[in-house]
N, C-alpha and C positions, 0 to 999 in steps of 0.2 A: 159699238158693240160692248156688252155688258158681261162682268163676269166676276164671280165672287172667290176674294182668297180664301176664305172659311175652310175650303177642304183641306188646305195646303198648311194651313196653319193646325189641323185638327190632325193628318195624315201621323208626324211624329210620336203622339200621344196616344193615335188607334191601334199602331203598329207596337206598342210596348209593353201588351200585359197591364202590368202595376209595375209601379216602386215603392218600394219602401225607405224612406226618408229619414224615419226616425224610429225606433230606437236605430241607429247606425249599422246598417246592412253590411250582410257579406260582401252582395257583391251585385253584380247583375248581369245575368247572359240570356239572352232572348231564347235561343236557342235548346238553354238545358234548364228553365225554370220548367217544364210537367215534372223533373226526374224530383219523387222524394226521396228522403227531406232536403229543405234549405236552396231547392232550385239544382241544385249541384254543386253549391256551389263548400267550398272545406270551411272550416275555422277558423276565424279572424284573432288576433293577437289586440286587436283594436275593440276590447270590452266597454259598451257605455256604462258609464256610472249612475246606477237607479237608486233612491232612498231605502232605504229594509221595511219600511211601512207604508201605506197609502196607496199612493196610485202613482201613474206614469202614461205620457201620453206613447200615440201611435198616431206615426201621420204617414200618408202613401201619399201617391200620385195614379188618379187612373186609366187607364190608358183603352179602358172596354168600355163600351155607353153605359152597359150594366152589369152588376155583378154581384156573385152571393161572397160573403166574406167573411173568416172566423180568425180569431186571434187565439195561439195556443202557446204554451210553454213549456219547455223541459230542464228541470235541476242536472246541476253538476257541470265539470269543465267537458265530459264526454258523453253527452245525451245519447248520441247512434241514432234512431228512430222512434225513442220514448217520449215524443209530445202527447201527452195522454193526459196534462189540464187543460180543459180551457177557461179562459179568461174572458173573450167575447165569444159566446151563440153564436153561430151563423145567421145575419141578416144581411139585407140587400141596399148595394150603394147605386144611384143612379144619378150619370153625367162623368163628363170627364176632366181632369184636373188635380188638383188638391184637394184633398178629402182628410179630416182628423178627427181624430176619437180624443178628447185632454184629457179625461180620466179614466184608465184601465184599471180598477180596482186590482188590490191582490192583500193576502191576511195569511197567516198561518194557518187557519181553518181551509182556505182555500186550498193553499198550495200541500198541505198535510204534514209538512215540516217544521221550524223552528227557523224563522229567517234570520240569519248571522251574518255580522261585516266582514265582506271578503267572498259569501257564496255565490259561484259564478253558477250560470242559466241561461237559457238561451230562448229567444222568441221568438215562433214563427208565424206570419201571417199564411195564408191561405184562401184561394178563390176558387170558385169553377173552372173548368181546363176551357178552353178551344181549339175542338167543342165539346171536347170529354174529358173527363180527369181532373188532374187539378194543376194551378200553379200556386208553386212556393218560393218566398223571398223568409232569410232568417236573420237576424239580427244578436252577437252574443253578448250580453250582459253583467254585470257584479254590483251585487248587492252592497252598498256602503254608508257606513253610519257617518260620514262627512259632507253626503251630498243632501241638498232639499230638493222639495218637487220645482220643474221649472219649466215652461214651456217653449220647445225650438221656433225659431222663426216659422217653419215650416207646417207647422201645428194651425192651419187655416182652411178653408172651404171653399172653394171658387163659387161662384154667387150660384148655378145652377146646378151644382152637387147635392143630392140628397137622401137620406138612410132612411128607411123603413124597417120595421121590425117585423120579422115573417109570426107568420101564427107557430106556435108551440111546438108541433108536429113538425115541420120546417126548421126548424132553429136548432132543434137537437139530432138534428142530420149535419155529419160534416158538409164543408164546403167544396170540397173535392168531391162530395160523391151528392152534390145538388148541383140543378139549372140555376141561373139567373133569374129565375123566378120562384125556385125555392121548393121547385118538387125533383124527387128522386130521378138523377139520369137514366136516361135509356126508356123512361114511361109516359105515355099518353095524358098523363092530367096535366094540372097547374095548380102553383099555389098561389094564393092574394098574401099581402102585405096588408098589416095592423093601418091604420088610418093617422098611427102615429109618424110624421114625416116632419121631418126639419130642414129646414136650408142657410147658407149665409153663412154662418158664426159654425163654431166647431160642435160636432155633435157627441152628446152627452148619455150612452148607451147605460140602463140600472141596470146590470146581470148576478146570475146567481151562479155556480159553482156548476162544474163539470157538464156544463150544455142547455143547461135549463134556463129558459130564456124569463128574467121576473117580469117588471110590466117594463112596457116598451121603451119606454125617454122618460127622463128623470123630468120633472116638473117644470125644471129650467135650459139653458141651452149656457154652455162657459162663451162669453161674448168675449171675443179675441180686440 
């Protein structure tokens, strides 16, 4: 008699949402990740240390076969529910595992501030609920002129993970209020995904400011 472990080993990672990995999460509760922001989870004392310029990765684990996914941020030690930049559009991950993004861009024109050593912030990821809503994982941060960019162990791709960049229309819809395939919850259509797809090595998203998705994947892929 024949019988395959694959479920058994896949069952832990289908049952878990996401993780977030990296920037260094709050926390993780199965249970109160729909509730915004931050899953429910309070304020970590345990701020990562990010550069004041450049970029910084984002790396999860995923835990849904597919998924639409935005990366947002809020200034200050006391955000509340002011995520209202984003950093990554909403695009879609598909497979489950490790998934990273090694360069989240970020600039002063982005973020519409003056980035200073010492300003703390906070990052939230973001996907489609299940099967409505959204789930949140948040991660709190401080800006410092001591640290360089560097990338965590965890900053990789399990070989059958892969991003796609939704069409325009798609992409400046949050993540919480799109399907896994990138059209608006609760309606009858579908969206398609850009042709642009990457796999293996850690994916390399070009984006532009406050939702607007520029062209799909940068030319190259950051080979881990």
């Amino acid at each position: 008699m024949k019988f395959s472990l694959l479920p058994l080993l896949l069952a832990p990672l289908a049952s878990a949402h996401f993780h977030l990995e990296y920037p260094i999460s709050r926390g993780f509760d199965e249970d109160t990740m729909p509730n915004f922001p931050c899953g429910g989870m309070s304020q970590s004392s345990n701020r990562t240390q990010l550069p004041i310029s450049g970029s910084f990765p984002v790396a999860l684990s995923m835990g849904h076969i597919q998924s639409a996914v935005e990366v947002l941020i809020a200034l200050g030690s006391e955000p509340g529910d002011s995520y209202n930049i984003t950093l990554v559009p909403t695009f879609q991950v598909n497979g489950l595992g490790a998934f990273c993004l090694p360069h989240v861009d970020f600039s002063e024109a982005l973020l519409g501030v003056n980035i200073t050593d010492g300003m703390n912030a906070t990052v939230q990821v973001q996907t489609n609920g299940d099967p409505s809503g959204g789930l949140y994982a948040c991660a709190d941060v401080q800006f410092s002129s001591s640290v360089t960019y560097s990338e965590p162990s965890s900053c990789k791709n399990n070989t059958n993970v892969a991003a796609s960049a939704f069409p325009s229309s798609s992409a400046q819809r949050n993540a919480n209020e799109s399907t896994a395939e990138g059209a608006a919850q609760g309606s009858s259509g579908s969206s398609t995904t850009s042709a642009s797809t990457s796999k293996g090595a850690a994916v390399a998203l070009q984006t532009a400011a406050w939702g607007v998705l520029g062209a799909a994947f940068a030319g190259g892929l950051a080979v881990l």
